[in-house]
C-alpha positions in Angstrom: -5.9 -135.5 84.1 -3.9 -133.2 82.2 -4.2 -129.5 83.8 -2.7 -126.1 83.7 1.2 -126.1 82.5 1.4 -129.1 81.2 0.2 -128.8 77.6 3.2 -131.1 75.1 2.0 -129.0 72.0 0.7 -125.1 71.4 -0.4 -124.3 68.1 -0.7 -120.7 67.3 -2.6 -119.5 64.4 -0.7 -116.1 63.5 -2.9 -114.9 61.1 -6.3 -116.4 59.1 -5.3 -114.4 56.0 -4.3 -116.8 53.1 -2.3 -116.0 49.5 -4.9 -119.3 48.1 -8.3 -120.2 47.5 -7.9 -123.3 47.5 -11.6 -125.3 47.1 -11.3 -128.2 49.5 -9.9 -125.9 52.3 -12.0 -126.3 55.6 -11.2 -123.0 56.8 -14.3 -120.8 55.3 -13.7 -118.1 57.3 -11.6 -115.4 56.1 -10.5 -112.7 57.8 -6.9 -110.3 58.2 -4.6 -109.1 60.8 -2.4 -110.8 62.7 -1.8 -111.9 66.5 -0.6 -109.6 68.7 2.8 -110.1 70.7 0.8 -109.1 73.7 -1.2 -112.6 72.9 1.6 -114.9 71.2 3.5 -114.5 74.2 1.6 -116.0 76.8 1.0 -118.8 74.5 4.6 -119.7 74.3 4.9 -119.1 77.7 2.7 -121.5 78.5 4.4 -124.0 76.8 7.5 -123.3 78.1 6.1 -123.6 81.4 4.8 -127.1 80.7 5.9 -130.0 82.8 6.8 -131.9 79.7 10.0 -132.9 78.7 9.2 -132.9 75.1 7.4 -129.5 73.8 5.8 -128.3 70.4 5.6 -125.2 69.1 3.3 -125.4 65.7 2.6 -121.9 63.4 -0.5 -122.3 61.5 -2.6 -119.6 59.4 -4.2 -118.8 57.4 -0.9 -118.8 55.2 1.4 -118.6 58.5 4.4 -117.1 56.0 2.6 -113.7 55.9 3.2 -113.2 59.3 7.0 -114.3 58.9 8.5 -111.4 60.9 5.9 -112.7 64.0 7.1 -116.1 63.7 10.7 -115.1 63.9 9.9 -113.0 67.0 8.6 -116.4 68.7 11.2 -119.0 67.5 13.7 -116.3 68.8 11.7 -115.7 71.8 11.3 -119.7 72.7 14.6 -120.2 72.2 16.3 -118.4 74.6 13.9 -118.9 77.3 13.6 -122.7 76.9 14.0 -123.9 80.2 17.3 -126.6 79.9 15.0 -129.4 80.7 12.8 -129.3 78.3 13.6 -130.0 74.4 12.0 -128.0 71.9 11.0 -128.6 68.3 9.4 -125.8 66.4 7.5 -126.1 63.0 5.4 -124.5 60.4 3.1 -125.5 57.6 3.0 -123.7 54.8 1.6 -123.8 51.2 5.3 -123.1 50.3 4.6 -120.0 47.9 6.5 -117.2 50.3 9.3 -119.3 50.9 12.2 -117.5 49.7 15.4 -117.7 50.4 15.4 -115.3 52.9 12.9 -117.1 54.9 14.3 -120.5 53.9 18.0 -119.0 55.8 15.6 -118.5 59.1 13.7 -121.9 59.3 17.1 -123.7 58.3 19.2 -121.8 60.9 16.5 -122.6 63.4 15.6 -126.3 62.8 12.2 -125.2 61.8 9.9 -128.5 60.7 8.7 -127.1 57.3 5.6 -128.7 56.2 4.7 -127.9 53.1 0.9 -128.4 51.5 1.9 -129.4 47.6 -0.2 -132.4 46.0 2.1 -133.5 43.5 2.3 -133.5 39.9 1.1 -130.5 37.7 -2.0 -131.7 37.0 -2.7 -132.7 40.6 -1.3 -129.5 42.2 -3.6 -126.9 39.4 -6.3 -128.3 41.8 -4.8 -126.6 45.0 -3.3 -123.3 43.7 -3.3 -123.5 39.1 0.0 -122.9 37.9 2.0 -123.1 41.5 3.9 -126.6 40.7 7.3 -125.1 39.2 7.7 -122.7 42.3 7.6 -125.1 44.2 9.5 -127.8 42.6 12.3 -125.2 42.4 11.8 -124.7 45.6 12.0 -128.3 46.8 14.9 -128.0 44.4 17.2 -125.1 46.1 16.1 -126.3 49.7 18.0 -129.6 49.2 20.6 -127.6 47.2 21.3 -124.6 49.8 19.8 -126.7 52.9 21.2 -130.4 52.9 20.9 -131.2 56.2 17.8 -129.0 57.0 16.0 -130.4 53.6 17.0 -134.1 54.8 15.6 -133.8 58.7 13.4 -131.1 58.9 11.1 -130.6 55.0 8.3 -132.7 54.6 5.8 -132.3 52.5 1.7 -133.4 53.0 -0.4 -133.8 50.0 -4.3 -134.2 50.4 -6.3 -136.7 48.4 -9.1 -135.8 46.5 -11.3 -137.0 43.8 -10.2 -134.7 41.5 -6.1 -135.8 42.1 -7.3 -139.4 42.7 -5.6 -141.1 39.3 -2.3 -138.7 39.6 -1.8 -140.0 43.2 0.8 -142.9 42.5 2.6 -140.5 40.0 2.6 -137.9 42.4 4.1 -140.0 45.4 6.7 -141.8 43.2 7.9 -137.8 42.2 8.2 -136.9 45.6 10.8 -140.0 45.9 12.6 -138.5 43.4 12.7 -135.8 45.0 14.0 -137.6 48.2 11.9 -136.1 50.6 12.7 -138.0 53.9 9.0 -137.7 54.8 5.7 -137.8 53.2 2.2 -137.6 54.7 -1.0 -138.7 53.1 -4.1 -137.5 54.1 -7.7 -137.4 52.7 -9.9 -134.2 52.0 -11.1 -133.1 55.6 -14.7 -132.0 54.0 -17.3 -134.1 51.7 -15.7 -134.1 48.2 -19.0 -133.8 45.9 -16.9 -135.4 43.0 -16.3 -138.5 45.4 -18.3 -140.9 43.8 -19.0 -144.9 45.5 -17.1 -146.8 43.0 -14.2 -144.3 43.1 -12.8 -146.7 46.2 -11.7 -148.9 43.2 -9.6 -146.8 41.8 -8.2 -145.2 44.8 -7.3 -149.4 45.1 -5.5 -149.5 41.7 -3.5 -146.0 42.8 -2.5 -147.4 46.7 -1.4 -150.4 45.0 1.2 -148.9 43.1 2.2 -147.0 45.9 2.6 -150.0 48.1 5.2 -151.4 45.3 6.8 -148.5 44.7 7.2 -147.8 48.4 7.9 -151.3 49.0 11.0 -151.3 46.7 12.4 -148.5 47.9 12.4 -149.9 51.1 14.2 -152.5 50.2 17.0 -150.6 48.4 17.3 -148.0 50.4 15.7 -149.0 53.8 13.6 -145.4 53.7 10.3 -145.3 54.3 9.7 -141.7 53.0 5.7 -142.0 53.1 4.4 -141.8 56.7 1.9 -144.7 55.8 3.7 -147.6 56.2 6.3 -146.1 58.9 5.5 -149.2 61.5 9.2 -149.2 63.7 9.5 -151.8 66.3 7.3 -153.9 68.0 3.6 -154.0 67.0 2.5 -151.3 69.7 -1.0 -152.7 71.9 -3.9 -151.1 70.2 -4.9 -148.2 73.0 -7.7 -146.7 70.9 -11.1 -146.2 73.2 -14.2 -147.7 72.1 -15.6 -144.5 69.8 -12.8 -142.4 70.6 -11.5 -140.2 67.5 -9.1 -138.1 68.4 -7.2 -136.7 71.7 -8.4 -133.0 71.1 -9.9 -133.3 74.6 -7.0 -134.4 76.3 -5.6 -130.8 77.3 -2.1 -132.2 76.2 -2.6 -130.0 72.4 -3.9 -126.7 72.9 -4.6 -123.9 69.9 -4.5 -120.7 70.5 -6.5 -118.0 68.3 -5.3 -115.4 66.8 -7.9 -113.2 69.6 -6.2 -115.3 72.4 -9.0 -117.9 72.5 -7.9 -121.6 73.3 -8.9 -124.6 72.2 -8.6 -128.2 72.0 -7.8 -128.1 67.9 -6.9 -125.4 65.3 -10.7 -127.1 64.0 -12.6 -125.7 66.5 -11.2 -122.3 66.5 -12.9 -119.1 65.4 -11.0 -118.4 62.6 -11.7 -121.8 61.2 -14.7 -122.7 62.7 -16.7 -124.0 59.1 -20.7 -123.0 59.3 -21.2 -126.3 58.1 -20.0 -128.5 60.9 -23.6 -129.4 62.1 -22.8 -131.7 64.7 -20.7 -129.7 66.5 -22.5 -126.7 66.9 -25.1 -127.6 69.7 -22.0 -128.2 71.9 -19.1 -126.3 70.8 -18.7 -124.2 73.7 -17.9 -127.1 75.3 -14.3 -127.4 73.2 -13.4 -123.5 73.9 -11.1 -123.3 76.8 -10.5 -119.7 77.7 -8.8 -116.6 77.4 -5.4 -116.7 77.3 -4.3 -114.6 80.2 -7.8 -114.7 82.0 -7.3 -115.3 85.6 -9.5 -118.4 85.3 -7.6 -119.3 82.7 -5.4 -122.2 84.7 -9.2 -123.7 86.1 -11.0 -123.6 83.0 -7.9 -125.3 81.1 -8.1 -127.9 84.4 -11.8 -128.7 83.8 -11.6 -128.8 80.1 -10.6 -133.0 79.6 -13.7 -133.8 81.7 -16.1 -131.4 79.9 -14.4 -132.3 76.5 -15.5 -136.0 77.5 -18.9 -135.1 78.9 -20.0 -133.3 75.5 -19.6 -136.4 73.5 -18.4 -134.5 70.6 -14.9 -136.4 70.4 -16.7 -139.9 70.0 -17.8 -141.5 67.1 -21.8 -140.8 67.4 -24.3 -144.0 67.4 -25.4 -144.7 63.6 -22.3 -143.2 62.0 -21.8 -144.1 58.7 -20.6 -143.3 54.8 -21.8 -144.5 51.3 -19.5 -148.1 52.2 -21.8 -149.3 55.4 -21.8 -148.4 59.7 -18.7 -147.4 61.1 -19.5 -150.2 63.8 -19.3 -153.0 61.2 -15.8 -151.7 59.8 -13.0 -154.3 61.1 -11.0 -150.8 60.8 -13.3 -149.3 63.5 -10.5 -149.2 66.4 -7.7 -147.5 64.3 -9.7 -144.9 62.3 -9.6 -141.5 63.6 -11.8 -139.6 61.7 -11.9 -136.2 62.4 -14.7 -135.1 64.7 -15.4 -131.6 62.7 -15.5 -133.7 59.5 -18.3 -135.7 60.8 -21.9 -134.1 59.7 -20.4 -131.5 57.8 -21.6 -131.1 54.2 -25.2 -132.3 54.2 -27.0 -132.1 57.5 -27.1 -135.4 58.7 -25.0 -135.5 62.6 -24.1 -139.4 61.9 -22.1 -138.6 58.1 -18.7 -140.1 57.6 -17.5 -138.1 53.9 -16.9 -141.2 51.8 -13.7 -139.8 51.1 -12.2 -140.2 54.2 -14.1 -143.7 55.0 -12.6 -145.3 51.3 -9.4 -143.8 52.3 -9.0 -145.3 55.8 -10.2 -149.0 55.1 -7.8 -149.3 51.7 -4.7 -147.0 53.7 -5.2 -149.5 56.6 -5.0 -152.7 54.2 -2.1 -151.7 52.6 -0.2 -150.3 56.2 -0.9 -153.9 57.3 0.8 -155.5 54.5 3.6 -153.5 55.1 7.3 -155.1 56.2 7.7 -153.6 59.4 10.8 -151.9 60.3 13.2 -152.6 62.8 13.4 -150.3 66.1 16.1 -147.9 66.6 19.5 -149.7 67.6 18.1 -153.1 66.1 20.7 -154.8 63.6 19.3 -154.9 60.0 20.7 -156.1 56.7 20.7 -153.2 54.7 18.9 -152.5 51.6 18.2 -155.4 49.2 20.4 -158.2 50.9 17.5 -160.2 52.3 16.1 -160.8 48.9 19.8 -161.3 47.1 20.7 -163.9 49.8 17.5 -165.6 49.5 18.1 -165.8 46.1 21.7 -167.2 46.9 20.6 -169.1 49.0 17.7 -171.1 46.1 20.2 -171.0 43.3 23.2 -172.7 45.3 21.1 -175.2 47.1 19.0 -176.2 44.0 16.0 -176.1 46.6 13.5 -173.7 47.4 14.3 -171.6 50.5 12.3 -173.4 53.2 9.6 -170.8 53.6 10.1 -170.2 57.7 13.9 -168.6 56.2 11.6 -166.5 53.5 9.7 -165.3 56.3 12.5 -164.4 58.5 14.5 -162.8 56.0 11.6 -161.0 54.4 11.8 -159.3 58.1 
């Protein structure tokens, strides 16, 4: 049981103002200000306290970039009192709008994971924030320019499917190769989508198809694997997922810490998040608060929170769950989807709702990951790039045979 001082990741939302409106975002609670340093501190206290060998520090907002000068306080502040056992990685998401190069200079100096929210194309990114794609292509542009080594290791960028991006989402991936980002994540719209219609799993098909291809052959070229997908290094890991289970929010190992000092399992179930329309959670949501940080029975209530967490059954898929495309316990996807417990009933009342979007994304995502060459561990001797498929072509034209297909196999590796 995970208990006080040994959380692995703190996420700290520094403010829950935002520069954007953006109309699939599932924070619907507004609000200003910022944390105090009387409150961030403890928080990254407590994580450099943690018996972990591996620690994350994550800024969220809000937009987390209009509270730059706080963040800089607290990368500073970690830093030098990281205890010389422990290795620290810091990072940030961001919408990307704020980030000059001033604050550019910071996160690269720092080794700062920037994450940045940007859908894509033009057309595709007018969605999240109308008329925001050229800042931040330059900006993409003059990070890989200015930044080399921090744009290559430490810049990703996450784009969020929706029905309204759905036919720009192969054109938007295969730009974001061009841009050789090293890293790439894919995720669906958190809340209902009321454009999502049934048949709109088809195209989302058509549009994962091309970026299976176009994945696939760079891949093969260049032996990246730039969209976080089809990433599958090593050995075929056991499949650990618990019956039901969604998520680890109860574990104690991730903590969030409010912008009042309330902790939680998730920046999701936090009160400057918190969405009115989460249905199923409300009847038991106290039982995902933690504390106050600095409380005295603080280190108790963090303790007792993995066993009360469990006991709520909030983090479990409920009985009866279900979207437009049929029960959750008839998917053959059921023991690697984790959709997100706040999504879950949200949107139209009923406790048992899986938003379509998410459902469509996971089962054609998951057919498409499977299909996937999967990449050699770390240390493992590979032929680079394309020389599997020129050998094998060697290999037919010189032997006036087809390659037996036990070599295609092996080389296809």
């Amino acid at each position: 049981m995970a208990g006080a001082g040994t959380p692995k990741t703190v996420s700290v939302i520094l403010t829950p103002a935002c520069n954007l409106r953006c109309a699939y975002c599932y924070q619907d609670r507004r609000g200003r200000g910022q944390m105090p340093w009387g409150t961030l501190r403890p928080a990254l206290d407590l994580l450099l306290g943690s018996a972990q060998r591996e620690a994350e520090l994550e800024f969220y907002g809000g937009e987390p970039l209009l509270a730059f000068p706080l963040l800089q306080r607290a990368v500073v502040y970690a830093e030098a009192r990281r205890p010389p056992g422990l290795r620290l990685r810091c990072g940030v998401t961001t919408n990307g709008l704020l980030l000059d190069q001033r604050r550019s200079a910071f996160l690269a100096r720092h080794r700062v994971r920037t994450s940045l929210s940007f859908d894509g194309l033009p057309a595709a990114q007018d969605q999240r924030s109308p008329g925001s794609f050229a800042r931040l292509d330059r900006t993409l542009d003059r990070l890989r320019l200015r930044h080399p080594r921090f744009f290559g290791k430490h810049v990703e960028v996450g784009l969020t499917l929706t029905a309204a991006n759905l036919t720009m989402l192969a054109d938007s991936v295969e730009y974001f190769f061009g841009k050789r980002l090293r890293t790439i994540h894919l995720n669906p719209r958190l809340t209902p989508d009321p454009d999502w219609r049934p048949d709109s799993i088809d195209e989302l098909d058509r549009q994962l198809a091309r970026v299976y291809r176009s994945s696939r052959r760079l891949y093969e070229r260049t032996g990246q694997v730039p969209l976080v997908l089809f990433r599958k290094a090593g050995r075929p890991a056991r499949n650990q997922t618990q019956e039901g289970r969604m998520c680890g929010a109860g574990s104690g190992l991730a903590l969030s810490v409010d912008v009042d000092g309330q902790v939680t399992g998730c920046v999701l179930f936090a009160g400057s998040y918190r969405s009115e329309s989460w249905n199923r959670l409300k009847p038991g949501l106290a039982a995902l608060q933690i504390g106050r940080l600095g409380d005295p029975a603080f280190g108790v209530q963090l303790a007792a929170y993995p066993e009360r967490a469990r006991e709520s059954g909030l983090l479990v898929r409920p009985p009866g769950a279900h979207s437009s495309y049929g029960r959750c316990s008839e998917c053959r996807y059921r023991h690697r989807c984790h959709v997100c417990p706040a999504s879950i009933g949200s949107g139209d009342g009923d406790p048992t709702r899986v938003p379509d979007v998410f459902c469509a994304y996971t089962s054609v995502a998951l057919k498409y990951r499977d299909r996937f060459p999967r990449q050699p561990a770390k240390g493992d001797f590979r032929l680079p790039g394309p020389l599997p498929r020129i050998l094998r072509d060697i290999l037919s034209a010189s032997g006036r045979k087809p390659v037996p297909q036990a070599l295609t196999r092996l080389l296809e590796k």
